[in-house]
PAMIGU-66440 format. One record per residue (C-alpha): residue number from 1; residue in one letter; x, y, z. Coordinates in steps of 0.001 Angstrom, whole numbers. Each point is the difference from the previous one (the first is absolute). Example, Ala and Ser with C-alpha at 12.3 -4.5 7.8 and 13.67 -1.06 7.14 Angstrom:
BEGIN
{num 1 residu A u 12300 v -4500 w 7800}
{num 2 residu S u 1370 v 3440 w -660}
***
This chain:
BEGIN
{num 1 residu X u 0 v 0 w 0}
{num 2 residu X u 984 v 3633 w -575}
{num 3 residu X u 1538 v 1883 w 3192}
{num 4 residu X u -2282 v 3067 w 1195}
{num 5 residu X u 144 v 3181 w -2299}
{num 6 residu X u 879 v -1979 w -3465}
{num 7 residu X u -1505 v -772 w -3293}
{num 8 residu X u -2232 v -2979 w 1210}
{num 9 residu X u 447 v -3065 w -2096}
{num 10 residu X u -3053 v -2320 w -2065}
{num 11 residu X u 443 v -2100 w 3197}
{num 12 residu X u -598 v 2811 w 2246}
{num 13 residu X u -2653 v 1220 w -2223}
{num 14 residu X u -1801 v -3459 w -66}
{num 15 residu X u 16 v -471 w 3556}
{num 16 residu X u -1307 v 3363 w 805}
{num 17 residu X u -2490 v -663 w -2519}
{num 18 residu X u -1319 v -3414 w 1881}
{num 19 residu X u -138 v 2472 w 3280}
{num 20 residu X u -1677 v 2498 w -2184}
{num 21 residu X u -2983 v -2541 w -872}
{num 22 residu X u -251 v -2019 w 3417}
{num 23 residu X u -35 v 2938 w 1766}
{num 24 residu X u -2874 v 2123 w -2697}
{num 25 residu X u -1647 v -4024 w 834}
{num 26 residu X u -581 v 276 w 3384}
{num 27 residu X u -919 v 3725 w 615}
{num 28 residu X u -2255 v 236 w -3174}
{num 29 residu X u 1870 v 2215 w -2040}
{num 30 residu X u -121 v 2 w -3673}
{num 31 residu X u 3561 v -325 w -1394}
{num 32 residu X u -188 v 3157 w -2043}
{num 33 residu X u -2556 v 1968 w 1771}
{num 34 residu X u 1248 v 3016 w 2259}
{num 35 residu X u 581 v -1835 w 2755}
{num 36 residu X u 2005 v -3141 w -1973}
{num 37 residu X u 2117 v 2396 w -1736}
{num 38 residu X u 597 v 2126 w 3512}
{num 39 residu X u 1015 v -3462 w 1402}
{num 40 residu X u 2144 v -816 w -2545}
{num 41 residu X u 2126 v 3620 w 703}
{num 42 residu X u 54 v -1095 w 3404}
{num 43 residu X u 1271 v -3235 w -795}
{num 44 residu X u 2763 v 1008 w -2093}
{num 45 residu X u 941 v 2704 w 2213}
{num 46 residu X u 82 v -2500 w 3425}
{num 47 residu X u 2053 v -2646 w -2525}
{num 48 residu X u 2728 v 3178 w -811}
{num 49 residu X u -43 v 565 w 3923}
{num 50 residu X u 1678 v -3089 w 630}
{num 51 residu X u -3686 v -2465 w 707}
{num 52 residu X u 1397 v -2470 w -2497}
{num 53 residu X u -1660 v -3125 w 574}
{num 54 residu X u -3409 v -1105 w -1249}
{num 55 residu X u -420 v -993 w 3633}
{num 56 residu X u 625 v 3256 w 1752}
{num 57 residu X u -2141 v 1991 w -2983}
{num 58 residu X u -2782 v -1890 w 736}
{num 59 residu X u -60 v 363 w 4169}
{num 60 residu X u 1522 v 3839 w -1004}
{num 61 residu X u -3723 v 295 w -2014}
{num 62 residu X u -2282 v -2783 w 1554}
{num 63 residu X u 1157 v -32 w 3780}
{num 64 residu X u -125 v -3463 w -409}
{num 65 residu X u 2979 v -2882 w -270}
{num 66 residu X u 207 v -2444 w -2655}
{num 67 residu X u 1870 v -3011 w 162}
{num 68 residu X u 1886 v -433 w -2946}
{num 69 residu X u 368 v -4127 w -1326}
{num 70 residu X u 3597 v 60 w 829}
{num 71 residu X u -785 v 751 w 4440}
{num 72 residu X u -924 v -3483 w 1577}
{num 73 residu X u -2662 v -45 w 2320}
{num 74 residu X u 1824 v -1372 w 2785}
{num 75 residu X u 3136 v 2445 w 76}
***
């Protein structure tokens, strides 16, 4: 992934994109109505902060924590 402040890469941009739509998902936004296109500022901007991971955009935008298929449940 790109460091903070940097061009972001098609991997960056995909993943933010997947944050983009879960996130538009579960708070009812259309993805390129006001508030989808607001969010995806915000998400950018948070992602050239230094929030890198898909992980910390979502709880950064949901308040919630995802576990991602690589955690184990028991660790």
């Amino acid at each position: 992934m790109s460091s903070p402040q940097q061009h972001l890469s098609p991997d960056d941009m995909s993943m933010i994109v997947r944050v983009h739509a879960a996130v538009c998902e579960e708070r009812g936004f259309a993805p390129k109505g006001e508030e989808g296109l607001r969010l995806a500022s915000q998400l950018v901007h948070e992602f050239q902060r230094g929030v890198t991971t898909e992980q910390e955009l979502i709880e950064a935008f949901t308040g919630r924590r995802i576990m991602m298929p690589t955690e184990s449940l028991g660790t």
